[in-house]
C-alpha positions in Angstrom: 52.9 281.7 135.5 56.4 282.0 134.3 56.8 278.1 134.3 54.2 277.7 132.7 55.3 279.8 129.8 58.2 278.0 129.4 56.8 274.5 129.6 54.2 276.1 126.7 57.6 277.1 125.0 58.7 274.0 124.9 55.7 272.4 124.1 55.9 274.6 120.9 59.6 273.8 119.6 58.9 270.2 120.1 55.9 270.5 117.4 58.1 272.5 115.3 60.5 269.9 115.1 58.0 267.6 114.7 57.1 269.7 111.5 60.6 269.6 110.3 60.6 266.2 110.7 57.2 265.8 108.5 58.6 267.7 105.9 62.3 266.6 105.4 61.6 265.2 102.4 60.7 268.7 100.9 63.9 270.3 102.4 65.9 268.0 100.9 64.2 268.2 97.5 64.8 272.2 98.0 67.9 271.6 98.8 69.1 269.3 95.8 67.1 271.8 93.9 69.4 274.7 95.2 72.6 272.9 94.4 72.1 272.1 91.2 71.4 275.4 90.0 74.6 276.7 91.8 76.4 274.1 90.2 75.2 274.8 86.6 75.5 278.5 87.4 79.0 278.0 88.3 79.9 276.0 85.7 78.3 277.5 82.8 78.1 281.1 83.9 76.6 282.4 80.2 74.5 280.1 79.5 70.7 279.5 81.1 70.4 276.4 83.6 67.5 274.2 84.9 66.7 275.1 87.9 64.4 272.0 88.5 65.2 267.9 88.1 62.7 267.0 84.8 62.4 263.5 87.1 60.1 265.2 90.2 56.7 267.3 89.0 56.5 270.7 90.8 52.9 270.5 91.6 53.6 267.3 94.3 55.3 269.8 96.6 52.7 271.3 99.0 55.0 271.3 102.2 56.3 274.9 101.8 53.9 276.1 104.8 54.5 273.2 106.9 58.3 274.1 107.0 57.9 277.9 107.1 55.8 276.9 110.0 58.2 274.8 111.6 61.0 276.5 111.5 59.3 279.4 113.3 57.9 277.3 115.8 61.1 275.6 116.3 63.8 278.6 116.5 61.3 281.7 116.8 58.3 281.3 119.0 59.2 278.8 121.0 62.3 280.1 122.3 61.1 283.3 122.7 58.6 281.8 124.7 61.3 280.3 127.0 63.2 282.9 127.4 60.2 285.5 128.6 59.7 282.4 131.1 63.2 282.6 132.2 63.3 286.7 132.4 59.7 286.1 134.8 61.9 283.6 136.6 64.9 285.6 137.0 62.8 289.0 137.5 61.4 287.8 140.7 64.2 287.8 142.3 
C-alpha cells in the first residue's frame, strides 16, 4: 500500500512538470510582464506605467490554470503524496 502511494506520488509530480513544461511559454510571458512593470516602477516612481507589452493581446493567454495546476501537482500533492508513502514505510517498522 505504502509503495504504492508513493509510486502514485510520483506519477503525479511527473505530470506536473509535464504541465510546466506545456505552459513555459505563459511563465515567461508573466514573467517579462512582471519585470517590466518593476522596472518602470523603479524608474519612474510618480508617474503611471504599462504593465503590459502593446506587442502580445491579453486575451491569447488561457494557460493560467494549467500552471496553477502544475505547480501544485508538482511541489504540493505529489510530494505530499511521497512523503505519506515514506512515513507508511518508515511506520512499519
Amino acid at each position: 500500500m505504502s509503495k504504492l502511494v508513493g509510486i502514485i506520488g510520483f506519477l503525479i509530480v511527473c505530470a506536473g512538470v509535464d504541465l510546466l513544461w506545456q505552459s513555459r511559454r505563459e511563465i515567461r510571458f508573466w514573467l517579462g510582464a512582471y519585470l517590466n512593470v518593476l522596472r518602470s516602477a523603479l524608474r519612474q516612481q510618480g508617474t503611471p506605467f504599462r504593465s503590459f507589452p502593446a506587442s502580445i493581446a491579453p486575451e491569447k493567454r488561457h494557460g493560467a490554470v494549467r500552471f496553477l495546476l502544475g505547480l501544485s501537482f508538482a511541489f504540493l500533492l505529489g510530494p505530499l503524496l511521497i512523503a505519506a508513502s515514506l512515513t507508511l514505510m518508515l511506520y512499519k517498522f
